[in-house]
C-alpha positions as CSV (number, residue, x, y, z in Angstrom):
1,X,-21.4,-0.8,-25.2
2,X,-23.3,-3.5,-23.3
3,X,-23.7,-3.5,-19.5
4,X,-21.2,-6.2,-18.8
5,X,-18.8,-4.3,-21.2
6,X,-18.8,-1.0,-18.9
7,X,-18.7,-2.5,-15.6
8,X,-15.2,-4.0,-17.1
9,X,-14.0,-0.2,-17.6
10,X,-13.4,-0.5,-13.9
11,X,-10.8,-0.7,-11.1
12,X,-9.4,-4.0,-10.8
13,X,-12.2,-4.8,-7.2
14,X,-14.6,-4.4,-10.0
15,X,-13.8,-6.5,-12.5
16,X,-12.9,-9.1,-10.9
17,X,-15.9,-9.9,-9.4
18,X,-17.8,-9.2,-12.4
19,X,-15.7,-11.5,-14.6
20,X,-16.3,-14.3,-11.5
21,X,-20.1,-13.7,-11.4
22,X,-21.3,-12.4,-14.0
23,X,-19.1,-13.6,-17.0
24,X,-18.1,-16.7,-16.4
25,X,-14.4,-16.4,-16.9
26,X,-12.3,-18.8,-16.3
27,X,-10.6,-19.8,-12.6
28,X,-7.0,-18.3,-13.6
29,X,-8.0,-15.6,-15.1
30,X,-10.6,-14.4,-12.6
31,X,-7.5,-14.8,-9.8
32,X,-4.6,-13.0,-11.8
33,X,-7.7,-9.9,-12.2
34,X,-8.4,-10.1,-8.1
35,X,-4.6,-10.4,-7.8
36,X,-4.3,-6.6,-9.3
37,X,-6.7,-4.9,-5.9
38,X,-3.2,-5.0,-3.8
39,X,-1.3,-3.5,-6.0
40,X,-3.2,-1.0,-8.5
41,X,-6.4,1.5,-8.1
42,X,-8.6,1.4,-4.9
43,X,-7.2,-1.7,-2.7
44,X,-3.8,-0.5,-3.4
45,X,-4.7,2.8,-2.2
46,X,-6.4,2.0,1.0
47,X,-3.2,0.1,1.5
48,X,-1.1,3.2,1.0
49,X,-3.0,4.9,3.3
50,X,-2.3,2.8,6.4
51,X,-0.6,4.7,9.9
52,X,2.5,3.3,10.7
53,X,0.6,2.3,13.9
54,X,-0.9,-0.2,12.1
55,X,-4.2,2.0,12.2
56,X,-6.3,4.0,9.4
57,X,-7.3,7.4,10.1
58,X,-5.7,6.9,14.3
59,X,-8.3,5.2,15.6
60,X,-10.9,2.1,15.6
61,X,-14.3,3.3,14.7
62,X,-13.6,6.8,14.7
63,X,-10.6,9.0,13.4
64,X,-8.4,9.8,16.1
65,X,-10.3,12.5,18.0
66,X,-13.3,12.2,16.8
67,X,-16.6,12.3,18.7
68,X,-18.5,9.9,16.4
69,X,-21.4,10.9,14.2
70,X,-22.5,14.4,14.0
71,X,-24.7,16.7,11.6
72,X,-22.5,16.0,8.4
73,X,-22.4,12.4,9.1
74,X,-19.6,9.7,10.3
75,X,-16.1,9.4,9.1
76,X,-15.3,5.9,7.2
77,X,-11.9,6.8,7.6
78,X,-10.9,4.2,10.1
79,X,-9.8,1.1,11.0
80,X,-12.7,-1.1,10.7
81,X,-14.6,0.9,7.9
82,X,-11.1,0.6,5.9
83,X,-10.9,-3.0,6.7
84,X,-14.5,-3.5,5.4
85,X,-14.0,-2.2,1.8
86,X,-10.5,-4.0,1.3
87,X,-12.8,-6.9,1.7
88,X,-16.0,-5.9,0.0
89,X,-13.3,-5.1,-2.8
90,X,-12.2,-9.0,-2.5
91,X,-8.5,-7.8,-1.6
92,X,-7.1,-11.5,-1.1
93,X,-6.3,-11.7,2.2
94,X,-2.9,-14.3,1.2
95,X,-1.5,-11.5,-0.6
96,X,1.8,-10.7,1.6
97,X,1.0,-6.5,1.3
98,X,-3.0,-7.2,2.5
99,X,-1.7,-10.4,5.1
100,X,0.8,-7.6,6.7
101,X,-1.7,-5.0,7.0
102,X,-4.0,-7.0,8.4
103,X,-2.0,-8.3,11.1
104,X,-0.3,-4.4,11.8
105,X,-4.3,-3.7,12.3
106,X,-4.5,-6.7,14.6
107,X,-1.7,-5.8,17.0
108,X,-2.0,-1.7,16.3
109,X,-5.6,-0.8,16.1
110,X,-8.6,-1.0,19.8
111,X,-11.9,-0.1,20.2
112,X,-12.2,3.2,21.4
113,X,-15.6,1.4,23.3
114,X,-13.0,-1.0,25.4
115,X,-9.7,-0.6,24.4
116,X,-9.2,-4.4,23.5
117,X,-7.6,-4.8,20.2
118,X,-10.2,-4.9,17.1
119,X,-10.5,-8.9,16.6
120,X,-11.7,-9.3,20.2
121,X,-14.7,-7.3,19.3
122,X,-16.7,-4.5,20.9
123,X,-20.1,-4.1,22.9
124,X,-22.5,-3.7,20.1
125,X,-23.7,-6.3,18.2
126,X,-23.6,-4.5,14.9
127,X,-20.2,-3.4,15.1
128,X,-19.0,-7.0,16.4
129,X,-21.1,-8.6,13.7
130,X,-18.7,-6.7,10.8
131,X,-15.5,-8.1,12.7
132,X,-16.9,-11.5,12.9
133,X,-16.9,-11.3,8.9
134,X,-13.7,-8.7,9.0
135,X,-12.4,-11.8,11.3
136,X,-12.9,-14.9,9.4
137,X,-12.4,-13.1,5.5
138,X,-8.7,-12.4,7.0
139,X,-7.9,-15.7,9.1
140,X,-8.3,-14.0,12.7
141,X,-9.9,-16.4,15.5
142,X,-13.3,-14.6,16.7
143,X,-14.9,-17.9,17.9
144,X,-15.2,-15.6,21.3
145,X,-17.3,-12.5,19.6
146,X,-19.9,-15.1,18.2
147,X,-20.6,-16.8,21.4
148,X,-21.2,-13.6,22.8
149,X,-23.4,-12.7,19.5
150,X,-25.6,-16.0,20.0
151,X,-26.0,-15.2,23.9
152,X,-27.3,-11.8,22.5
153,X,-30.1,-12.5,20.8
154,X,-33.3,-11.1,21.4
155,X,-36.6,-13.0,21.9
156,X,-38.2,-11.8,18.3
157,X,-34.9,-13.1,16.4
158,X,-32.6,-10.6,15.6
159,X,-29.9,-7.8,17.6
160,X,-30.0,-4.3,18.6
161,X,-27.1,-2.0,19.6
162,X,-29.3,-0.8,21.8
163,X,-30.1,-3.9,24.0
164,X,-27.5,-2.5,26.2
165,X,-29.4,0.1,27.1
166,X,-32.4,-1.9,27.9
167,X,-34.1,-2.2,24.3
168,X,-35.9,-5.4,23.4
169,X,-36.7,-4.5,19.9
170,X,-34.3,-6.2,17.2
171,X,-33.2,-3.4,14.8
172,X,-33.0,-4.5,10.9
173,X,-29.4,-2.5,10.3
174,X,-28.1,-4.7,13.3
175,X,-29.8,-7.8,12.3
176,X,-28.1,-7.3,9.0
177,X,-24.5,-7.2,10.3
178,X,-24.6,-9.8,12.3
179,X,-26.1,-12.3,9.6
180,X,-23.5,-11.8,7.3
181,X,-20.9,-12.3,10.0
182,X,-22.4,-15.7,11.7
183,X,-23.1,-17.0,7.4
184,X,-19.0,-16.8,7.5
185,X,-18.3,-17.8,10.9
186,X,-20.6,-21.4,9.4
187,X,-18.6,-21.9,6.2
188,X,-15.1,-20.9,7.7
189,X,-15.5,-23.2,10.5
190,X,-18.3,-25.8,9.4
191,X,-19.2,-26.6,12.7
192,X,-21.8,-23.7,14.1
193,X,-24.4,-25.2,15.2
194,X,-25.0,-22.4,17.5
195,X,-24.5,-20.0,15.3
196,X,-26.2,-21.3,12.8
197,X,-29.3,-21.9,14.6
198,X,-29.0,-18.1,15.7
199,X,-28.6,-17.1,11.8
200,X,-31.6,-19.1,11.2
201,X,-34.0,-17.4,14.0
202,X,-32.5,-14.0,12.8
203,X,-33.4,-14.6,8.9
204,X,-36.7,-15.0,10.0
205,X,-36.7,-11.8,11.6
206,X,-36.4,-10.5,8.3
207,X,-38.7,-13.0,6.3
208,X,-41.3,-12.4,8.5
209,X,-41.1,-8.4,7.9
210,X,-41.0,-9.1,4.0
211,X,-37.5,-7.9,4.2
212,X,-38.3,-4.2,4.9
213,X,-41.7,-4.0,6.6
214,X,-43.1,-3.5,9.9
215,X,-44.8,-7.3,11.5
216,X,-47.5,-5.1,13.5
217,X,-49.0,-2.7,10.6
218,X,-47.0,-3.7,7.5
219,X,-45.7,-0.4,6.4
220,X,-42.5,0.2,5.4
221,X,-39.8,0.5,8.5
222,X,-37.7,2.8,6.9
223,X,-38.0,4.4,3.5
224,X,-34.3,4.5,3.2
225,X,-34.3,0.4,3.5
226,X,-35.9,1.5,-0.2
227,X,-32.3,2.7,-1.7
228,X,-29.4,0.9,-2.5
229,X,-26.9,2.6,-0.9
230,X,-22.9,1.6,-1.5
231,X,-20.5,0.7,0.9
232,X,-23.6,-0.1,3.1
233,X,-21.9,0.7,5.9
234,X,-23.5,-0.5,9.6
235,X,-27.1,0.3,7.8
236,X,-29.6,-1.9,6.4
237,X,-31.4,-1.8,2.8
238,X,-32.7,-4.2,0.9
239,X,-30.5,-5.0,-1.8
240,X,-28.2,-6.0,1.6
241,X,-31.0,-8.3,3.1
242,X,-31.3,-10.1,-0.5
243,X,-27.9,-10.4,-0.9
244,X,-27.3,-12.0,2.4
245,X,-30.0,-14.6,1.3
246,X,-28.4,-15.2,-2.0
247,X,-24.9,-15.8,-0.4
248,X,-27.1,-18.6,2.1
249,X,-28.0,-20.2,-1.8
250,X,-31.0,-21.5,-0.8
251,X,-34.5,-21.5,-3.0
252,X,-35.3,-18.3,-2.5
253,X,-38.3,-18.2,0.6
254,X,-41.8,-16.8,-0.8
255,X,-41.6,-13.7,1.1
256,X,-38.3,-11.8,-0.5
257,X,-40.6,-11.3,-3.8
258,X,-41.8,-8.3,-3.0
259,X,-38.6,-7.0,-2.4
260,X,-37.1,-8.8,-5.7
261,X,-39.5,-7.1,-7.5
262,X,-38.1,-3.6,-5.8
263,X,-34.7,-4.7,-7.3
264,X,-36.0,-5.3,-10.8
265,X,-38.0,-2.0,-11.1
266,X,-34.9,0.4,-9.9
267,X,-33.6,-0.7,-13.2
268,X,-32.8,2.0,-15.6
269,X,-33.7,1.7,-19.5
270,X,-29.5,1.5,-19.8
271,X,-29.9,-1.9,-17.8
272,X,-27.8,-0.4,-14.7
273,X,-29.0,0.4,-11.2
274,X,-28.3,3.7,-9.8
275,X,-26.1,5.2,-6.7
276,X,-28.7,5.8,-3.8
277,X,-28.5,7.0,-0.9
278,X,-25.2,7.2,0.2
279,X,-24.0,7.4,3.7
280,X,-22.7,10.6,4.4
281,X,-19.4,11.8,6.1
282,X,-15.2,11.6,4.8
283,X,-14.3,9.1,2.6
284,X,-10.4,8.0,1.7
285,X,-11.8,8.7,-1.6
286,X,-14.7,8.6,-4.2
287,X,-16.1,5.3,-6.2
288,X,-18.5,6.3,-8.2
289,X,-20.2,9.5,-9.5
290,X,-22.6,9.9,-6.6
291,X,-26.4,9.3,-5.8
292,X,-28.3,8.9,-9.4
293,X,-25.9,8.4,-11.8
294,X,-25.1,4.6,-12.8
295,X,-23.6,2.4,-10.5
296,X,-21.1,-0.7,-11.4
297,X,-21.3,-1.4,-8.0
298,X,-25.3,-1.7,-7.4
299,X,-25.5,-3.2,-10.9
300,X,-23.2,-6.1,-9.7
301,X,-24.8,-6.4,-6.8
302,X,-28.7,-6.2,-8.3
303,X,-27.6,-8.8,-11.2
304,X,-26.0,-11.2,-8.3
305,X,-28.9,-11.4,-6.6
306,X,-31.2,-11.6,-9.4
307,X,-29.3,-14.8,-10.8
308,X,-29.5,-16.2,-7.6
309,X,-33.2,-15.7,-7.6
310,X,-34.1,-16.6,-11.2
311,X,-32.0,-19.8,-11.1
312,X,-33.4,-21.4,-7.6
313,X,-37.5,-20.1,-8.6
């Protein structure tokens, strides 16, 4: 069985994408696949699973009464966590089951930080960075959460959570989040010149650090940046800072090589990439096998970004 071949022995936010990406199927065919997430395996589940409140799980961030992270980890059982993977799983947000959802969330679910309702965002910048992208992928105005984004950022380029608290230090897991969410804000709107001067200033936060190293010494920042971790959550690793530059499209700036060359060397003999590193705390329910074993998901994502790279160098 080849590569391509077993990430098609999938659930339907699998193959999809695969067949888009990775093997060139054709336009109807790659819809009528995606169409399947609302209805069958995962998407449909996560669907299932929704409070008649409009909520996941009671609350926002959190399950309802729950204190946030603790020793076993954080619960991706709510809200926003649910939203995120019904998108990372391409659920297509003009499907009338995902459109109703969404807009139960809208007028159901707020932010334990403020009590505003989710798509008028929260304090920190990570968190506001994932409904800026939750926002836009589901056709929700959040033209208010970027302006506060771009009047947030720090003087070296990029956002902390922590600036609240007086910290002056951009944070790559931040950074991250609130990249992908002003790259969407850009192509849904196509006039953010704001935002995409901000983008610009934080990408450079990262190309300056090689992606995963410190500017003052050059070590590495975190060795969990090292592991490709699915869903990436709110954190940071590199496979997420490369993909971020592969969905910009650009040619590829000299100083992600280092960091391709992490992708191409995580590859196993099989020709997939391996489960790392994954966040801990409840799940709705497993994806994959669990840290080491052969992941369709990081292999998607590895193969993505290595096309991107290959084609522009």
């Amino acid at each position: 069985m080849t590569v391509l071949e077993w990430m098609l022995e999938s659930d339907p936010a699998v193959r999809w994408q695969v067949l888009r990406d990775l093997a060139g199927a054709p336009a109807d065919v790659v819809a009528a696949e995606r169409a399947r997430v609302a209805t069958e395996g995962w998407g449909a589940r996560l669907l299932e699973l929704q409070d008649p409140d409009g909520q996941w799980a009671g609350g926002s961030l959190f399950p309802a009464g729950d204190a946030g992270p603790g020793p076993d980890g954080q619960a991706w059982t709510a809200t926003e966590p649910t939203l995120t993977m019904l998108r990372l799983f391409g659920a297509d947000p003009a499907d009338e089951r995902v459109r109703q959802a969404v807009a139960r969330a809208a007028a159901g679910s707020k932010w334990e930080y403020n009590d505003e309702p989710i798509f008028h965002g929260e304090g920190e910048p990570c968190i506001n960075g994932r409904t800026v992208t939750l926002g836009v992928y589901f056709g929700y105005d959040v033209s208010g959460i970027v302006e506060r984004l771009v009047g947030g950022q720090l003087a070296d380029g990029g956002w902390n959570c922590e600036a609240e608290f007086g910290s002056v230090r951009s944070s790559f897991d931040s950074t991250i989040n609130v990249l992908e969410g002003l790259l969407a804000y850009e192509r849904a709107t196509g006039t953010a010149t704001a935002a995409t001067a901000a983008r610009r200033r934080g990408e450079e936060y990262l190309l300056e650090r090689g992606l995963f190293r410190r500017l003052s010494t050059g070590e590495v920042v975190n060795e969990g940046y090292l592991s490709f971790s699915f869903p990436p959550r709110w954190h940071y690793d590199v496979l997420r800072g490369l993909e971020h530059f592969a969905e910009v499209g650009e040619t590829p700036d000299p100083r992600v090589k280092e960091a391709i060359e992490l992708v191409r060397v995580k590859r196993r003999t099989d020709g997939t990439w391996p489960l790392e590193n994954t966040h801990r705390g409840a799940v709705h329910f497993p994806l994959e096998e669990g840290d080491g074993h052969p992941s369709r998901w990081n292999t998607l994502r590895a193969l993505r970004v290595l096309t991107w790279y290959d084609s522009k160098v």
